[in-house]
N, C-alpha and C positions, 0 to 999 in steps of 0.2 A: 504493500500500500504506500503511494506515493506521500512524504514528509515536506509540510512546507521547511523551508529554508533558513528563515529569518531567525529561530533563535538559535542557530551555526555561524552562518553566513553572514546573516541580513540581508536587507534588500534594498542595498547601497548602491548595485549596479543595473541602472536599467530601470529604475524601480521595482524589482524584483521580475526580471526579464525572464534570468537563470530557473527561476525556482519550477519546480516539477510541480505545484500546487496552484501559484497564482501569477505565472508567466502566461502571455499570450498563446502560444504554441502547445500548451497543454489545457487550454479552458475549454478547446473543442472533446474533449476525451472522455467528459466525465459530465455529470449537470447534477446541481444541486441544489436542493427546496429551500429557500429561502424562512426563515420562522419567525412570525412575528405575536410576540402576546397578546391572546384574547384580550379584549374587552368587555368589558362586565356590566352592564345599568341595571340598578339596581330593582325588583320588583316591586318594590312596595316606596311608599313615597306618603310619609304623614300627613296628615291635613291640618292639624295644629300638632303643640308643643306638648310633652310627655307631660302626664298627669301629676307626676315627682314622687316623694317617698313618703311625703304623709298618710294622701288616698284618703283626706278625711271629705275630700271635696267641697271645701269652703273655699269661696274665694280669697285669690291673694293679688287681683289686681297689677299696675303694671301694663303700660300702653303696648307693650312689645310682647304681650302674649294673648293680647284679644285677638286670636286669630281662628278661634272657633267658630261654626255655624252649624247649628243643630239641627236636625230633620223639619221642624214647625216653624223655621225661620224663612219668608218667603226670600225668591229669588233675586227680587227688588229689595231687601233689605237694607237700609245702615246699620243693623245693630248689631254687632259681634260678641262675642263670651269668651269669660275662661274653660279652659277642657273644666274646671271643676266647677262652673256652674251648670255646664251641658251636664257634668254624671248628676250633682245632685238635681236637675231640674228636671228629667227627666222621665223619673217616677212619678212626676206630679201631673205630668203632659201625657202618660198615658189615663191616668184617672181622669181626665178633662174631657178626654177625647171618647174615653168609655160613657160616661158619665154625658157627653154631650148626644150622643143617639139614645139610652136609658131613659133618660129626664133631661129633653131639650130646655125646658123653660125655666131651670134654674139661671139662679144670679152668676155670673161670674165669678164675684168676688165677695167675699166676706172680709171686710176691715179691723180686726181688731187693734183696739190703740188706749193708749193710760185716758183720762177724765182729761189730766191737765195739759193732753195734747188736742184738745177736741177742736179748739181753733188754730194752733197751730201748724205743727207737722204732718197729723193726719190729717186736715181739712187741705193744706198742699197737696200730700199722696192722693187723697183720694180725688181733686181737682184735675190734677195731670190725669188719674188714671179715666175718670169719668171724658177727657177729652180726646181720648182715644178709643174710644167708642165703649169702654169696659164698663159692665153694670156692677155699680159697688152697693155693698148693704154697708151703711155708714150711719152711726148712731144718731148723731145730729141730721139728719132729715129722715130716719124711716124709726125712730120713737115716736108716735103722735102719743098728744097730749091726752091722759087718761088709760093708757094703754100700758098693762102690765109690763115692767121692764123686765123682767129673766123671761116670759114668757114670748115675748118679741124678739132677744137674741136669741132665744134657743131656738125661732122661726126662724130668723134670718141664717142662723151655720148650717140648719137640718134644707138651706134651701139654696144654700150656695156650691158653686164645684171649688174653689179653692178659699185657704184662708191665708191671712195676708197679715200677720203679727209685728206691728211695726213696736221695732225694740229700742224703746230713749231711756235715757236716765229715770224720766216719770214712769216709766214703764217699771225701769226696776227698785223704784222706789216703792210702788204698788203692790208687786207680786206678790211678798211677804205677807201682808194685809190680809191676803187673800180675798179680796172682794169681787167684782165684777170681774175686772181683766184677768184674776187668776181663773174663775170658773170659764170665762171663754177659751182661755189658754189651754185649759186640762181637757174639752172638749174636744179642741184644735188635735192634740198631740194624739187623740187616737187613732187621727188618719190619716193617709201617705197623702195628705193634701193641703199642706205646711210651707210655708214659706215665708220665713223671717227676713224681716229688713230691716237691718242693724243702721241705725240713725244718731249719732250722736254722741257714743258708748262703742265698748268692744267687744266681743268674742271674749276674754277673759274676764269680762268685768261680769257681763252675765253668767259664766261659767258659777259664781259666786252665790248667784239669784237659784238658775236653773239650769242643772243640766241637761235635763230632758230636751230642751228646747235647747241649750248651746249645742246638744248634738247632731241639731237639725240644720244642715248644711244651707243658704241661702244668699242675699245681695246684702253686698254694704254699701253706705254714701257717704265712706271714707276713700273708696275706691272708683266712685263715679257717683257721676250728680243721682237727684233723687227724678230729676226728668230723666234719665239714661235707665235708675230703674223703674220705674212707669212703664217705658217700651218695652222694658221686656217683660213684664209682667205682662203686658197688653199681649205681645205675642205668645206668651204662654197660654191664656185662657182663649184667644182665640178660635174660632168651630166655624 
């Protein structure tokens, strides 16, 4: 078998004219496959960013990871998520959707919120959400006057598809009390149709109040406006 030359000789002469391997006069003699390395593309290709290592599915916000879009998010959309509002919002949007062929004519939404936010925080949440076509059951306009109150929220959550727990300081000043907000709350929590919107307080500060309900993964508006959660809320009860 012919030797190239070069680490004897070299191929100083001719630019290797002499050699039995890579001289001109021996190129016809022999022919040989060229090899060049596959290429690989890759088969899978994420659509958003890795869930991470908690898996508690709360959000953690961060303009550089809204890059979710959930199945119920129209195609015309603005509105993006975290991978962990899609996992935990998820379970809610199918009870919506169950729930919207069942008993078409419930409410959308159920508002729960403390006394002391009743003109402020929740009269905005529930503003925004009413302006995007959402039916809210919200204390201050569906109390009429003479109308048993436990007897009218216990109408309004037995008649809504989701509940909407907005969580403020007055909220978690309340809890303990156990008064009103707490029985809405304990009502709320028996069913995969939960969605806390943490306002003004944290995730560990409520951990403090409840954990039942800090266990319930949901939107903050430390992490986007209280309009940004509106839409998506709207898009979630959506039918």
């Amino acid at each position: 078998m012919a030797r190239c030359t070069a680490p004897v000789r070299g191929h100083t002469r001719g630019g290797g004219a002499d050699c039995p391997v890579c001289g001109p006069r021996y190129r016809g003699s022999r022919s040989y496959t060229s090899y060049s390395p596959p290429s690989y593309t890759p088969s899978y290709t994420p659509s958003f960013s890795s869930l991470g290592s908690s898996g508690s599915g709360r959000s953690s916000g961060g303009g550089s990871r809204r890059t979710a879009k959930p199945r119920w998010s129209g195609a015309g959309s603005a509105v993006w998520y975290t991978p962990e509002q899609v996992q935990a919002l998820t379970p809610v949007r199918e009870n919506v959707e169950n729930l919207a062929v069942s008993q078409p004519d419930l409410r959308d939404v159920f508002l729960c919120h403390a006394w002391d936010d009743r003109h402020g925080s929740a009269k905005q949440l529930h503003d925004l959400l009413e302006a995007r076509g959402v039916r809210v059951w919200f204390s201050e306009k569906d109390l009429g006057l003479g109308v048993p109150m436990m007897r009218a929220i216990d109408k309004g959550l037995v008649n809504s598809r989701v509940g909407i727990v907005l969580v403020t300081p007055a909220m978690l000043r309340r809890l303990p009390a156990e008064g009103i907000a707490d029985k809405e709350l304990s009502a709320l929590l028996r069913r995969e149709r939960l969605v806390p919107v943490v306002h003004g307080t944290t995730y560990e500060e409520l951990e403090q109040v409840s954990l039942l309900l800090a266990s319930r993964a949901g939107l903050s508006t430390a992490e986007e406006s209280m309009a940004e959660v509106a839409s998506k809320i709207a898009e979630l009860v959506a039918t």
